[in-house]
TITOR-930692 format. One record per residue (C-alpha): x, y, z. Coordinates in Angstrom, 3 decimals, m for minus. Example, Ala and Ser with C-alpha at 12.3 -4.5 7.8 and 13.67 -1.06 7.14 Angstrom:
2
+----------+----------+----------+
:        u :        v :        w :
+----------+----------+----------+
:   12.300 :   m4.500 :    7.800 :
:   13.670 :   m1.060 :    7.140 :
+----------+----------+----------+
END
This chain:
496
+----------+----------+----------+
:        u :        v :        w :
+----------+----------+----------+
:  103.545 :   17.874 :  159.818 :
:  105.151 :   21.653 :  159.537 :
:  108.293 :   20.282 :  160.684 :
:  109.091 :   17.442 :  158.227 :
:  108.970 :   20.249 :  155.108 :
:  111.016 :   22.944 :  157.252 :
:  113.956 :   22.986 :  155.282 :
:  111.818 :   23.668 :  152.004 :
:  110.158 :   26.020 :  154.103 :
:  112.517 :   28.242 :  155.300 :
:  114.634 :   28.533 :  151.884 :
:  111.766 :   28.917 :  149.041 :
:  109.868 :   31.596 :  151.264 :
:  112.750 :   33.656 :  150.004 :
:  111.715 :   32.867 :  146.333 :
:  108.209 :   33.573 :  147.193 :
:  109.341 :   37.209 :  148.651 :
:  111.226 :   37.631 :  145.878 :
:  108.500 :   37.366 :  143.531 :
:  106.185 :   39.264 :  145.850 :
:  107.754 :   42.736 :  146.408 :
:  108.354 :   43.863 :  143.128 :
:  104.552 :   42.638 :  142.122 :
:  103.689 :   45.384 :  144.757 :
:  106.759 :   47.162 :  144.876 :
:  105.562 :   48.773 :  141.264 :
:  102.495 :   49.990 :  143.146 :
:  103.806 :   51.220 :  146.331 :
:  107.388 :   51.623 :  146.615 :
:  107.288 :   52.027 :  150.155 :
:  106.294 :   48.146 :  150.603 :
:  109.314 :   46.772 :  149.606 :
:  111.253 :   47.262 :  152.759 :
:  108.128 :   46.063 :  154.965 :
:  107.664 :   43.146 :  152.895 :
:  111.330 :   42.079 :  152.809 :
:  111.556 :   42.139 :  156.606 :
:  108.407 :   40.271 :  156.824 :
:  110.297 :   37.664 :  154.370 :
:  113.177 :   37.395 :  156.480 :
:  111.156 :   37.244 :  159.743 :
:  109.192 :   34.488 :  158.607 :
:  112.576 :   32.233 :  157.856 :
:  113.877 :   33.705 :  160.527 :
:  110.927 :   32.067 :  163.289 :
:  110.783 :   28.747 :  161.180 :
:  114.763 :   28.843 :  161.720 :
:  114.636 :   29.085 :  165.333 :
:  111.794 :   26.619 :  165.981 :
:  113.888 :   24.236 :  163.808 :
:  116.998 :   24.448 :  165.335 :
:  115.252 :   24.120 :  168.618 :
:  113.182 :   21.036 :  167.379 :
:  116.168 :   18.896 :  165.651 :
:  118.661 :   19.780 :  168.340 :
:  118.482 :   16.461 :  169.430 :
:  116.954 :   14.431 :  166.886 :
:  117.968 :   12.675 :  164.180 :
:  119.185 :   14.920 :  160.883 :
:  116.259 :   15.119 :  158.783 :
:  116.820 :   14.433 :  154.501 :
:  113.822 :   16.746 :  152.935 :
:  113.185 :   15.168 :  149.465 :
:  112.385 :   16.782 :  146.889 :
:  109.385 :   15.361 :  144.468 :
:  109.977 :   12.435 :  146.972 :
:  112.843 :   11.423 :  144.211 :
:  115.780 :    9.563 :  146.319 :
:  118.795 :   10.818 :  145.617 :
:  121.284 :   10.095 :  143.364 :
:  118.646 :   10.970 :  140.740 :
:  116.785 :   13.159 :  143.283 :
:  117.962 :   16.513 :  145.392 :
:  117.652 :   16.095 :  148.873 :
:  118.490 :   19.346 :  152.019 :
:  119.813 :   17.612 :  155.322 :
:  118.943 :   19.740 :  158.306 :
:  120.730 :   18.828 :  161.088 :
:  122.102 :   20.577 :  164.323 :
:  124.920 :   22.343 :  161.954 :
:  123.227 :   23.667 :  159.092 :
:  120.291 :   24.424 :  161.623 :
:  123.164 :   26.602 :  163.701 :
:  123.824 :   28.258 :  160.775 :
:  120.783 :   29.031 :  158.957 :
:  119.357 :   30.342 :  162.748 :
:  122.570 :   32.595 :  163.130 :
:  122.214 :   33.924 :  158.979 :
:  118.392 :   34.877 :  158.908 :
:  118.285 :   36.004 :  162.323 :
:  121.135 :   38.866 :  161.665 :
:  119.706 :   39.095 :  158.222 :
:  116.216 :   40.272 :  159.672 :
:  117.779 :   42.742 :  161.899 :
:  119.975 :   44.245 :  159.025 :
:  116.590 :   44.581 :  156.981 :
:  114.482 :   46.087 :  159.736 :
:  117.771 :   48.351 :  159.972 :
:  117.970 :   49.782 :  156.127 :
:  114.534 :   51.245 :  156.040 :
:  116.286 :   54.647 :  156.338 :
:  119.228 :   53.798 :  154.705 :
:  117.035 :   53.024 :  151.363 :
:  115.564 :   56.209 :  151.306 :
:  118.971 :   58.243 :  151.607 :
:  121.156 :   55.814 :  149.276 :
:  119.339 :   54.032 :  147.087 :
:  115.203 :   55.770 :  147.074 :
:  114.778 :   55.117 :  143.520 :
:  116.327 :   51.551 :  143.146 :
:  114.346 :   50.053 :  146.338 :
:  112.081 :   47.405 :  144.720 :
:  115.214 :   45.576 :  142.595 :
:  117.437 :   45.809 :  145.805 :
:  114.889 :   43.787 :  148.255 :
:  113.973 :   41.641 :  145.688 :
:  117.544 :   40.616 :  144.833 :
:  118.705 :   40.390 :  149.056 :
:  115.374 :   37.830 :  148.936 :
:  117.325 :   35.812 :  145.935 :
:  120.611 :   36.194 :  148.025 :
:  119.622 :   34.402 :  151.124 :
:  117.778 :   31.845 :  148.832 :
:  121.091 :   31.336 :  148.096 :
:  122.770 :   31.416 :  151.116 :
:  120.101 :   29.246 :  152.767 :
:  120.644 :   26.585 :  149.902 :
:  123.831 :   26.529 :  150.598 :
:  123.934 :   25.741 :  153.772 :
:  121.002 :   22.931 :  153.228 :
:  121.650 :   21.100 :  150.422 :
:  123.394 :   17.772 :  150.449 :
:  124.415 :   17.791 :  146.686 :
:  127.680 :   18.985 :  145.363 :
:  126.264 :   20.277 :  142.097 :
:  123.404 :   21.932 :  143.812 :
:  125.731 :   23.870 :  146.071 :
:  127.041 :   25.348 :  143.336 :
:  123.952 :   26.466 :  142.133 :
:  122.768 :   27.776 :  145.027 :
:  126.765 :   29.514 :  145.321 :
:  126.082 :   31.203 :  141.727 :
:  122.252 :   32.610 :  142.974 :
:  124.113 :   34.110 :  146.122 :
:  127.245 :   35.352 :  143.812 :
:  125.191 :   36.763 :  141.262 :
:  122.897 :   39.162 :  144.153 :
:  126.172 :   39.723 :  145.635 :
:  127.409 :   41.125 :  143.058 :
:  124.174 :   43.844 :  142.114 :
:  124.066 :   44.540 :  145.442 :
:  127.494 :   45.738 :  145.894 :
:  127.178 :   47.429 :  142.843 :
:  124.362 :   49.986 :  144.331 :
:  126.825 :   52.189 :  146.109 :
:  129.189 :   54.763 :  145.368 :
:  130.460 :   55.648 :  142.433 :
:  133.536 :   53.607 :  142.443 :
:  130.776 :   50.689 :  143.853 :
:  130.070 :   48.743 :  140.211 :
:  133.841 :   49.133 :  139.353 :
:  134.273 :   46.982 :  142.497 :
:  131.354 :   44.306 :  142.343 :
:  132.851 :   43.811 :  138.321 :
:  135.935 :   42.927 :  139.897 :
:  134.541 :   40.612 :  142.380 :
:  132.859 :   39.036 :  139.563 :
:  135.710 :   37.764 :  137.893 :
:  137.422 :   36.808 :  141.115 :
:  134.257 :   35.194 :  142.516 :
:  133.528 :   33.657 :  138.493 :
:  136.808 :   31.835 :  139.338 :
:  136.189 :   30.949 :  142.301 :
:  132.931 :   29.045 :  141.129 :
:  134.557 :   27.469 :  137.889 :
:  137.518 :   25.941 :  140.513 :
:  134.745 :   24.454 :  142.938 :
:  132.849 :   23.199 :  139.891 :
:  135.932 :   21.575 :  138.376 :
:  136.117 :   20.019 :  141.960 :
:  132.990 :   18.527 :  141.926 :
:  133.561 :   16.948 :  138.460 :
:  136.699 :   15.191 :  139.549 :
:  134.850 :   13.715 :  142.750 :
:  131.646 :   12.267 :  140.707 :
:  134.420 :   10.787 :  137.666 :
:  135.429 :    8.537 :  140.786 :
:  132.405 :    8.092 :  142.353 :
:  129.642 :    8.262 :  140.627 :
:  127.266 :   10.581 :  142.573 :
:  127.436 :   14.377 :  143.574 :
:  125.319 :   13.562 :  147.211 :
:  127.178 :   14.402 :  149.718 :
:  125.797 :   11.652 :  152.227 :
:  126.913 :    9.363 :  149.951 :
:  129.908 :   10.015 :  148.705 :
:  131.500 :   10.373 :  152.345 :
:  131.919 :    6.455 :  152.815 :
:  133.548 :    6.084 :  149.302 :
:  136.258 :    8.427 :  149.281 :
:  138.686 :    6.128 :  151.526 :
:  138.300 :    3.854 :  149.248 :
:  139.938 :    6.166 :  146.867 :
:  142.621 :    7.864 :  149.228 :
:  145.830 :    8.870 :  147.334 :
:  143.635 :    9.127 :  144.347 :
:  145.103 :   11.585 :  141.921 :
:  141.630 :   12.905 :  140.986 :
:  140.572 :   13.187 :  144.314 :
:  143.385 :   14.740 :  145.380 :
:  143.085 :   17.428 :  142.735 :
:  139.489 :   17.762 :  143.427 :
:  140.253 :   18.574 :  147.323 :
:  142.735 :   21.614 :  146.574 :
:  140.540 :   22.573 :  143.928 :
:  137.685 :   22.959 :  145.944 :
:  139.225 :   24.394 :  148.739 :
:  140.874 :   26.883 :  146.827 :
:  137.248 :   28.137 :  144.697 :
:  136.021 :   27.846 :  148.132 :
:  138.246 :   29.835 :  150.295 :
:  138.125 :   32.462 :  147.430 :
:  134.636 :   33.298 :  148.896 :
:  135.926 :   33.051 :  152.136 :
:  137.891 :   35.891 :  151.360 :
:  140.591 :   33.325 :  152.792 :
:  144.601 :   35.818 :  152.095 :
:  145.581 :   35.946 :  149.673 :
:  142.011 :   35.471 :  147.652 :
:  140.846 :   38.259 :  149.297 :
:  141.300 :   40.691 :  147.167 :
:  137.470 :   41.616 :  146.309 :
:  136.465 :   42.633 :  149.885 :
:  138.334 :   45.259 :  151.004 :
:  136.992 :   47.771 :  148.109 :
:  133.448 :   45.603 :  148.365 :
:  132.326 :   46.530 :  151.356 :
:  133.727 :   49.808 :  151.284 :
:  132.032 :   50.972 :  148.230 :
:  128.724 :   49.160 :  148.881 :
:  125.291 :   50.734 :  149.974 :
:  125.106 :   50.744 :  153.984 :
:  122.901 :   48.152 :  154.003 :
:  124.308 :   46.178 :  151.298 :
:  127.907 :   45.993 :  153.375 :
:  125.725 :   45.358 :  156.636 :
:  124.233 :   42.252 :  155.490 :
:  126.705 :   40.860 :  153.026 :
:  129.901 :   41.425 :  155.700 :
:  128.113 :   39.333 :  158.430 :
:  126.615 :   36.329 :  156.383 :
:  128.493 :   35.483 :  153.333 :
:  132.042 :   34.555 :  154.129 :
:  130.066 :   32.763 :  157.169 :
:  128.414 :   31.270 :  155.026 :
:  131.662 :   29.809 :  152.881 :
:  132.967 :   29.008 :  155.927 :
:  129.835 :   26.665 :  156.678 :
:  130.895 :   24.908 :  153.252 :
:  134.520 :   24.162 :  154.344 :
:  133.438 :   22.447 :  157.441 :
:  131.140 :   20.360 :  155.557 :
:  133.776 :   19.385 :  152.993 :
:  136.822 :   19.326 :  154.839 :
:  135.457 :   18.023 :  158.184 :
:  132.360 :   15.874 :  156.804 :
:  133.068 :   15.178 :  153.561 :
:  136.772 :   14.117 :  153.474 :
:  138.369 :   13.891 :  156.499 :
:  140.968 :   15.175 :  158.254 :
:  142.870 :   12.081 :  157.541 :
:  141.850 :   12.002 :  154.152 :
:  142.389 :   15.406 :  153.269 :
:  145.840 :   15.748 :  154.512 :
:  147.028 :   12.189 :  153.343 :
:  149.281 :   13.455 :  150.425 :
:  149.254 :   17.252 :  151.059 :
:  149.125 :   18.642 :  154.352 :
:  145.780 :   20.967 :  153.037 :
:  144.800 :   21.440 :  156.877 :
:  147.867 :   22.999 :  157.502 :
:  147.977 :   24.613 :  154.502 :
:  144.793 :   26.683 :  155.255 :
:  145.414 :   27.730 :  158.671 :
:  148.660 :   29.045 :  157.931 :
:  146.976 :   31.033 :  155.156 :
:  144.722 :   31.923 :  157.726 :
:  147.355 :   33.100 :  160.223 :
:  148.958 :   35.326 :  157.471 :
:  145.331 :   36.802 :  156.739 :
:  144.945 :   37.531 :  160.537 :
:  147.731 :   39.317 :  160.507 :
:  147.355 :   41.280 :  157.456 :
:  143.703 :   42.130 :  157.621 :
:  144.495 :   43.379 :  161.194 :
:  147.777 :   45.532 :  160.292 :
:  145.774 :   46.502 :  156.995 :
:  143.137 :   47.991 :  159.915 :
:  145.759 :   50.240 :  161.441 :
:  146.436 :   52.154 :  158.416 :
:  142.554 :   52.953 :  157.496 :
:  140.727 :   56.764 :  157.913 :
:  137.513 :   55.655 :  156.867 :
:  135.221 :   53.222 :  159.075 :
:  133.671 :   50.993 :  156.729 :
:  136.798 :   50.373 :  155.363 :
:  138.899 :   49.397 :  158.524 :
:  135.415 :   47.051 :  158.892 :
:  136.568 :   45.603 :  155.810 :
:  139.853 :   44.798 :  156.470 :
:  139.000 :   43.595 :  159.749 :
:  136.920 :   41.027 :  158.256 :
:  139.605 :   39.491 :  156.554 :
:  141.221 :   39.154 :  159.667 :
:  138.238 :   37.633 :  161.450 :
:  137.130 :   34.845 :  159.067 :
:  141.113 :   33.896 :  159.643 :
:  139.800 :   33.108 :  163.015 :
:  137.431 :   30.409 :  161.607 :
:  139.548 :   29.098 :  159.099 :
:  142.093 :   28.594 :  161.531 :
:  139.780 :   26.762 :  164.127 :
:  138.677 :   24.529 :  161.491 :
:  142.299 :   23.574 :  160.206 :
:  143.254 :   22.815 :  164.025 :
:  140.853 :   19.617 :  163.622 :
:  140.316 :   18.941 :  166.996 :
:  137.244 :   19.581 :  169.364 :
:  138.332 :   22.691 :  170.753 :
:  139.236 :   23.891 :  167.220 :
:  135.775 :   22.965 :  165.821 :
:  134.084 :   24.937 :  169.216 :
:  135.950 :   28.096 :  168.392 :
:  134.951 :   28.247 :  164.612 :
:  131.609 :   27.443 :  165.294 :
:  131.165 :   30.008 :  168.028 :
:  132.915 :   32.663 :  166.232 :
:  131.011 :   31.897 :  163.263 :
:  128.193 :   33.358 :  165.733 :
:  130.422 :   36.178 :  167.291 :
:  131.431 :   37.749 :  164.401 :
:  127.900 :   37.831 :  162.430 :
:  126.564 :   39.618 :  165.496 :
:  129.334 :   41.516 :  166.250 :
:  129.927 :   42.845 :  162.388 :
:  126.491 :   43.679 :  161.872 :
:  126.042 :   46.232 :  164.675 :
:  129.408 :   47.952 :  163.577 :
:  128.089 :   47.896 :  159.963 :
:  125.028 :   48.925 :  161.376 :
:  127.004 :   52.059 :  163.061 :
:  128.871 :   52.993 :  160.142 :
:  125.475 :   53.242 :  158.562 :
:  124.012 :   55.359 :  161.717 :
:  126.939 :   57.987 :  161.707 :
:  126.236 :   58.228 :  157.593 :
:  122.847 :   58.781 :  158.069 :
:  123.708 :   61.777 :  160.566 :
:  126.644 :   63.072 :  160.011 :
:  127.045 :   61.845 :  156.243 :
:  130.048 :   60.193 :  156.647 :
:  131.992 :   57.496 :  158.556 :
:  135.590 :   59.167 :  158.053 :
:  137.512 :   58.143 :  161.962 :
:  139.581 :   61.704 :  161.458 :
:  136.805 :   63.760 :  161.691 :
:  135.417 :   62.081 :  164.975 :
:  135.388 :   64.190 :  167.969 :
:  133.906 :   64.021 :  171.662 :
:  130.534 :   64.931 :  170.662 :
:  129.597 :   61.872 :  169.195 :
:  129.123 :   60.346 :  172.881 :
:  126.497 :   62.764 :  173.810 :
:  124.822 :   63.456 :  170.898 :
:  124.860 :   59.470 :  169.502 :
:  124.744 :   58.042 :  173.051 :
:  123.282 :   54.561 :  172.069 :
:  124.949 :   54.174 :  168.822 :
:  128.392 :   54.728 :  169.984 :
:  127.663 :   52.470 :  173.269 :
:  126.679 :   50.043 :  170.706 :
:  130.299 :   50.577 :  168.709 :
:  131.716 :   50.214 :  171.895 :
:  130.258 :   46.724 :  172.561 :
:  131.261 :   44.982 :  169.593 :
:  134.726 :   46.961 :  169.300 :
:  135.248 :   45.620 :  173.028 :
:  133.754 :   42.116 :  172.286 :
:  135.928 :   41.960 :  168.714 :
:  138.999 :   42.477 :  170.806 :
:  138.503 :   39.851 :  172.995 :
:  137.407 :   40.751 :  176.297 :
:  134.740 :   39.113 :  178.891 :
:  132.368 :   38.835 :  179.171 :
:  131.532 :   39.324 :  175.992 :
:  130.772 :   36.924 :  173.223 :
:  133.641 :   37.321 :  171.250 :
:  136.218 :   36.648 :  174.452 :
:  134.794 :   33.273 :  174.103 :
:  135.388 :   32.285 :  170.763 :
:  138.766 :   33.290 :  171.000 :
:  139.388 :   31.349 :  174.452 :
:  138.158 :   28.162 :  172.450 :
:  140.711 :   28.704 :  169.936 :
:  143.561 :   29.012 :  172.387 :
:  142.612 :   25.754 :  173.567 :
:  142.676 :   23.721 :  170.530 :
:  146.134 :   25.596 :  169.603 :
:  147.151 :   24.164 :  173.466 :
:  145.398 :   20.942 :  172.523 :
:  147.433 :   20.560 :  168.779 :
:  150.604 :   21.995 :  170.565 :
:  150.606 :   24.716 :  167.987 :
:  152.431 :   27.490 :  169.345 :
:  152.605 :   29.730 :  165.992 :
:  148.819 :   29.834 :  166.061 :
:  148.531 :   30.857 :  169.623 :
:  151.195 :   33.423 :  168.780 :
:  148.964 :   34.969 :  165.948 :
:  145.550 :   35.007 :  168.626 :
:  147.317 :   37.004 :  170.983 :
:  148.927 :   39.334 :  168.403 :
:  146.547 :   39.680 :  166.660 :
:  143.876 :   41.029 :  169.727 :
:  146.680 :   43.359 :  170.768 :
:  146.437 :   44.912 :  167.022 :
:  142.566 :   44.623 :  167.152 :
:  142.666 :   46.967 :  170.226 :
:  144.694 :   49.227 :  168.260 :
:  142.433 :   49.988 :  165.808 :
:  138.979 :   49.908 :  168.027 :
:  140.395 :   51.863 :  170.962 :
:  141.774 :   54.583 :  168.512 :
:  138.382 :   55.152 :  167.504 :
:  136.928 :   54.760 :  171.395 :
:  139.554 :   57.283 :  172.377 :
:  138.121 :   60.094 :  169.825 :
:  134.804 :   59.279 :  171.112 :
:  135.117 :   59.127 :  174.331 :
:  138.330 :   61.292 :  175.542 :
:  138.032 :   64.929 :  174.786 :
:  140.656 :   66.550 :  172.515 :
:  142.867 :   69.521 :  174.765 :
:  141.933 :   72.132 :  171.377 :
:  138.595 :   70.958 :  170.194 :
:  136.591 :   73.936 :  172.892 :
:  137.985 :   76.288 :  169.809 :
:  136.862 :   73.731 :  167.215 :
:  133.225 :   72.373 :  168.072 :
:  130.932 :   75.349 :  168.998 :
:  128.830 :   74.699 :  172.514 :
:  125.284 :   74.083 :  171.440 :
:  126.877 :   70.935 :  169.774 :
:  126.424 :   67.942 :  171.235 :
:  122.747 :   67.754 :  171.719 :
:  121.133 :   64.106 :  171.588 :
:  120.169 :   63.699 :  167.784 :
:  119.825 :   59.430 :  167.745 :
:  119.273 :   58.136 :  164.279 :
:  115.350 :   57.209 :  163.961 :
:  113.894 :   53.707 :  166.229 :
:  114.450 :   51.194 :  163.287 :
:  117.763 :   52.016 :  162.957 :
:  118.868 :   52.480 :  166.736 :
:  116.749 :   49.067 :  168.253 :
:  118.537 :   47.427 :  165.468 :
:  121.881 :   48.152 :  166.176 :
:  121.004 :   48.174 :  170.366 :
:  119.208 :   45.249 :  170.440 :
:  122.766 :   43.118 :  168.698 :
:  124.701 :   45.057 :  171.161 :
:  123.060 :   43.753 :  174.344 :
:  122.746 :   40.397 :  172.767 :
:  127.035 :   39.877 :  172.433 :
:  126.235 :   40.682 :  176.198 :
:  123.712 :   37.587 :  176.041 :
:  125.718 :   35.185 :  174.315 :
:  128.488 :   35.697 :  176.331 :
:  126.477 :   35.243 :  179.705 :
:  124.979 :   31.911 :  178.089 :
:  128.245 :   30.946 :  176.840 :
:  128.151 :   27.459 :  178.492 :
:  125.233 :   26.359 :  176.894 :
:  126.111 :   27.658 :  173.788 :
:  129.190 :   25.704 :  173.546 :
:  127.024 :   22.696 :  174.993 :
:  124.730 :   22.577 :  171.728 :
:  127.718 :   23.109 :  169.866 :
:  129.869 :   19.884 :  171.213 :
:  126.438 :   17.650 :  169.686 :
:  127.853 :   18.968 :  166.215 :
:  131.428 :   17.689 :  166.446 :
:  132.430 :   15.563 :  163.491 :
:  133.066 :   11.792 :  164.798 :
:  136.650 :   10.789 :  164.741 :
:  137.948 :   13.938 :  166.621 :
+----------+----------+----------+
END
């Protein structure tokens, strides 16, 4: 049956896309877009009848060869990586339906390479999130990194100075997860995760496994752009191609999130990992100071894509910090923001990309009134996912948030409440100062902007359903928040 080889399925389609476009890419240029979003849909409908079909069931281990592991690679779909693989391809196939335009202003002669490479980087990603062996996560990690990185560098000019220097951040990164993994299989003798879980207490206090945690945390977190290893986003995703910054912003730190729950909440512990040095902590302090910072950081930007950046830095705080709170309503709130934010940064990407396309830039000082009537859908859908980022219902990311006051309530941790609250007050800062250009006329700007501007001029129907269709849909999630959450509670770790 279809469903027993979905999680090969879903992932190698990729490969076979990638192979595809540039075989007819050489022919007809034009394909490549098409056939990428055809790629992506097709993972994208096998992801959603998946997660639908294994909500309940049992987690499935896909074989490969039908070789049992520890000689053999298995991918474990269950209701997690089934969550997350949904929540990746879906925004990834709206992002892609999205850049058709975008390709032929930024990048018209470079097409072919760039869809065949975002093919190899959600092979990655998906592999990622599916595999149950250590070593092959960090394969899978280096195909992402490595189409990360070419696909940052097709940008601006100061774009390939900035995916070189994410290279040797994110080469670190890699080499301290590696040197993770090693430590783990010297003690135990196997890199499957599944199997390694029930020997580690064995080993608790173990110097090597100790070593191995804060190791792997650390290479980890580095792709989480986790403060301070977050050095390589801010100019990233700036710099980047529209497209490129609209489908790497959403998905990949999500992505390294994914890979901290499964370590720190599946594969270790709680107890374990905290046994000698308080790592949980550790983390979502880091996390508070990165909320903080990315948020300030925000404040102080002119150009959109940049205060995007920043803001991500704040926002995959939010996760980190749900998962170090280690308790139910913790786990909730990272999970659901995990959501949130991919939908909520796309369609701002997505309207960064828009006012490019029509204006040819995305600088916030040179906003005006206009903008409302002459981009009436694109800054309604700025609006939604500025409103939802700061918190407020019923949108989707009001929800997320609430979940993470509770488990701060729940783990009587005041200082991370504190940082929430602050931080939402800051986020509003930055959003409504954009909202207010947009939407509240300047006293002087009748001598400034001449009368026959303002005039509807939408960006074309690929690019507006896109970014529309994610805009009603934080609307969505947050109506069907409750049942959301209730698929969500079947994925909490046992021994919360």
């Amino acid at each position: 049956m279809i469903e027993t080889h979905l999680p090969a399925i879903i992932s190698l389609n990729f490969l076979v896309f990638s192979v595809i476009i540039p075989l007819f890419g050489v022919w007809k240029r034009e394909l490549c877009q098409p056939l990428a979003s055809l790629g992506t849909g097709i993972s994208s409908v096998f992801s959603v009848y998946g997660f639908i079909y294994y909500l309940n069931d049992i987690p499935l281990r896909y074989l490969f060869g039908g070789w049992e592991p520890p000689v053999g690679i298995e991918f474990v779909y269950d209701g997690l990586s089934a969550f997350v693989i949904m929540v990746i391809n879906v925004i990834a196939f709206f992002v892609l339906i999205h850049s058709r335009q975008v390709a032929v202003n930024e990048f018209p002669h470079k097409q072919m390479a760039y869809y065949s490479v975002a093919m190899l980087l959600m092979l990655g990603f998906n592999g990622m999130v599916l595999t149950g062996d250590l070593f092959n996560l960090f394969v899978f990690l280096e195909i992402a990194s490595l189409s990360m990185y070419a696909l940052i560098a097709i940008g601006d000019r100061a774009a390939p100075f900035s995916a070189f220097r994410y290279l040797i951040i994110g080469t670190t990164g890699g080499t301290l997860y590696l040197l993770g993994v090693g430590f783990l299989y010297t003690v135990t003798g196997t890199l499957n995760i599944i199997d390694m879980a029930p020997m580690l207490p064995e080993f608790a206090g173990n110097t090597a496994v100790i070593t191995a945690v804060v190791l792997m945390v650390v290479g980890i977190g580095t792709k989480a752009a986790l403060f301070p290893m977050h050095g390589w986003l801010p100019d990233s995703y700036t710099y980047a191609a529209s497209s490129s910054s609209a489908l790497i912003a959403p998905i990949g730190t999500k992505v390294a999130a994914y890979v901290l729950i499964r370590i720190m909440l599946y594969l270790f512990g709680i107890e374990l990992i905290d046994l000698v040095v308080p790592i949980s902590y550790i983390v979502g302090l880091l996390a508070c100071i990165g909320i903080l910072y990315g948020s300030i950081m925000a404040i102080a930007q002119n150009e959109m894509k940049r205060m995007l950046a920043y803001s991500s830095i704040s926002q995959i705080g939010y996760i980190i910090m749900g998962i170090s709170l280690a308790n139910p309503y913790g786990f909730i709130g990272a999970l659901l923001h995990i959501l949130n934010h991919a939908v909520m940064k796309a369609c701002l990407f997505m309207v960064a990309a828009n006012l490019r396309q029509k204006e040819g830039h995305s600088d916030i000082t040179r906003f005006d009134h206009s903008y409302r009537r002459k981009y009436p859908w694109t800054m309604f859908s700025f609006a939604t996912a500025a409103i939802s980022m700061v918190g407020l219902p019923p949108l989707a990311g009001f929800f997320s948030k609430w979940y993470l006051v509770l488990g701060t309530v729940e783990a009587d941790n005041w200082l991370f409440l504190a940082v929430i609250l602050v931080s939402s007050l800051l986020n509003a800062v930055y959003f409504f100062r954009v909202l207010e250009k947009v939407y509240m006329k300047n006293p002087d700007a009748d001598e400034q902007i001449p009368d026959h501007v303002g005039e509807k001029d939408e960006v074309p129907p690929s690019m507006l359903y896109s970014t529309s269709i994610l805009a009603v849909g934080l609307f969505l999630i947050g109506i069907f928040n409750v049942a959301i959450v209730t698929v969500i509670m079947n994925m909490i770790p046992s021994g919360f």
